[in-house]
Every structure is written in structure tokens, then in C-alpha cells.
N, C-alpha and C positions, 0 to 999 in steps of 0.2 A: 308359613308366611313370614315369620322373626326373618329366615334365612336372605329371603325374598329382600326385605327391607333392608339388611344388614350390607348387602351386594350392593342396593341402590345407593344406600349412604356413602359406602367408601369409595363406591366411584369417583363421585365429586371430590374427596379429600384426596386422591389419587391424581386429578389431575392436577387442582391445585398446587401438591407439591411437585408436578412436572412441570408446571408453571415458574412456577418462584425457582426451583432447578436451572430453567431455561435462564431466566432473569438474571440473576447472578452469575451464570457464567457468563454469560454477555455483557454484564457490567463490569466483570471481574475484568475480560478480554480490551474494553473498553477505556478503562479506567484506569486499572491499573498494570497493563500489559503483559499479564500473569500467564495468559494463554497464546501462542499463535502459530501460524503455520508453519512448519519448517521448511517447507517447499516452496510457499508466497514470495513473491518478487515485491518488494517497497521500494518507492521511490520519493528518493531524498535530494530535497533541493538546498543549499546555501547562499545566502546572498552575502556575496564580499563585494558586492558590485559599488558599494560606497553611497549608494542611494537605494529607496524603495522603490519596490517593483512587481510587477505580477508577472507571475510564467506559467505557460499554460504548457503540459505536455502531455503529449499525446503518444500512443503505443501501439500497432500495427501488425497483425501476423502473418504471414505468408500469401494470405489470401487477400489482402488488404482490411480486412476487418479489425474494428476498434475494439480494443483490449482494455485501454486504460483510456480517462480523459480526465486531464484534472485543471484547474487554475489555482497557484500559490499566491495569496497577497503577501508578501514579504517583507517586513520593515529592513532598515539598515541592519546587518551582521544577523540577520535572525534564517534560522533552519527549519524548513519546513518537511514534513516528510506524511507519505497517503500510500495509500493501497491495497490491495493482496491478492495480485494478478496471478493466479492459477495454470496458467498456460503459456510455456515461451514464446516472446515477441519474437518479429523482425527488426523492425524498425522501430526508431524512438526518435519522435520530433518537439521541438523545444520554442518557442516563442517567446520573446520575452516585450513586454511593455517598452521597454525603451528602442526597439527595433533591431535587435540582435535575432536569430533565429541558427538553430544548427538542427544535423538529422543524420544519426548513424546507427548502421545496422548491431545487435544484441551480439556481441562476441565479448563474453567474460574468461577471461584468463585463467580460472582455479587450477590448480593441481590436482590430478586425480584423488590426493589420499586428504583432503583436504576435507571431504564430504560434504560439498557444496552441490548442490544438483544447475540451482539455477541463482547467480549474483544479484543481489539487491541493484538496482540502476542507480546512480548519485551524477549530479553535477554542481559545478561550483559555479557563482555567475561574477567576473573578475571587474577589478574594476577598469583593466583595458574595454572590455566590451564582450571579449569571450565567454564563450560558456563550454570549460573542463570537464569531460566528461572521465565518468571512472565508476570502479565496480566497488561492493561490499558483499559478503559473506554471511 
């Protein structure tokens, strides 16, 4: 019967430390960016637009199905960045508060030996009105 009990006690302390396992790397991945995907797409927005702004963008795959949805509230010069879209887009479309809007198809330029699989999406939001778009690694 000892053995019986022994099994049932370490259960619990067994999951607990899968617990707290779990916890920690997700606060670690969180927090302090210790962990993440190498394959995930982020997307990174900059506002140089000269004023604050929200940009809402959105990301689209072949089929038209939504991949990403995000809105950045953005003060003046401030960078925001979300994600970790798993699956290559087509399209990437961009809105912005002050009524700017762009939308082009997912074509990142790496070099093969580069060992990028899929580019981070980035845009800059200017302060003519446009929004730069461009790739990261």
C-alpha cells in the first residue's frame, strides 16, 4: 500500500513542476525574449510619421484567410512590433489612422545562404504620408 501512496503523492509534485516548467518559459519567452521561433514572421511597425497613430495590419494567405490581425497605437518616433505568424502570407494590408492605406504581396528578397526561410514584414509610416515597406531577417 506505501508504494500505492508514494505513486499518488508524486503525481501531484510531478505536475506541478510541469507547471511552473510551463510558466517560466513562457514568462521567460515573454519577458525577456529568451526564447522564440526561428521560423515566426513579426511584424514591425515605426512611426516617423511626425505624429501619433494607429495602424491596423492585416495579413492574408492564398486563400484569403486571416493570418495576422493587429492594431499599433503608436506615439511620435515610437516602434511597435506583434506576432508569430507560422505560415507564409500573401498579402499584407496596412491602414493607418490618418487615412493612408497600402497593400502588397509577401516577396522577401534573402539570399539563399542567408538562412532565412521566411523575412520579418516591417514598415515605416513617413512623414509625407507613405508607408515603406521592407523586409528583416
Amino acid at each position: 500500500m506505501s508504494g500505492n501512496q508514494t505513486t499518488k503523492s508524486s503525481t501531484p509534485v510531478l505536475s506541478r513542476r510541469n507547471l511552473l516548467h510551463s510558466v517560466s518559459v513562457t514568462a521567460c519567452t515573454m519577458v525577456a525574449g529568451c526564447a522564440s521561433s526561428e521560423d515566426g514572421i513579426e511584424i514591425l511597425v515605426d512611426n516617423a510619421s511626425g505624429q501619433p497613430v494607429d495602424v491596423a495590419v492585416l495579413l492574408t494567405d492564398d486563400e484569403e484567410e486571416q493570418l495576422f490581425s493587429h492594431v499599433f497605437s503608436l506615439e511620435l518616433d515610437q516602434f511597435g512590433r506583434a506576432g508569430d505568424v507560422n505560415q507564409k502570407p500573401l498579402e499584407i494590408f496596412v491602414f493607418t489612422s490618418n487615412g493612408n492605406s497600402k497593400s502588397w504581396e509577401y516577396t522577401p528578397s534573402h539570399s539563399r545562404d542567408s538562412g532565412c526561410n521566411m523575412g520579418n514584414i516591417g514598415m515605416t509610416l513617413t512623414q509625407e504620408g507613405a508607408v515603406d515597406k521592407w523586409y528583416d531577417c
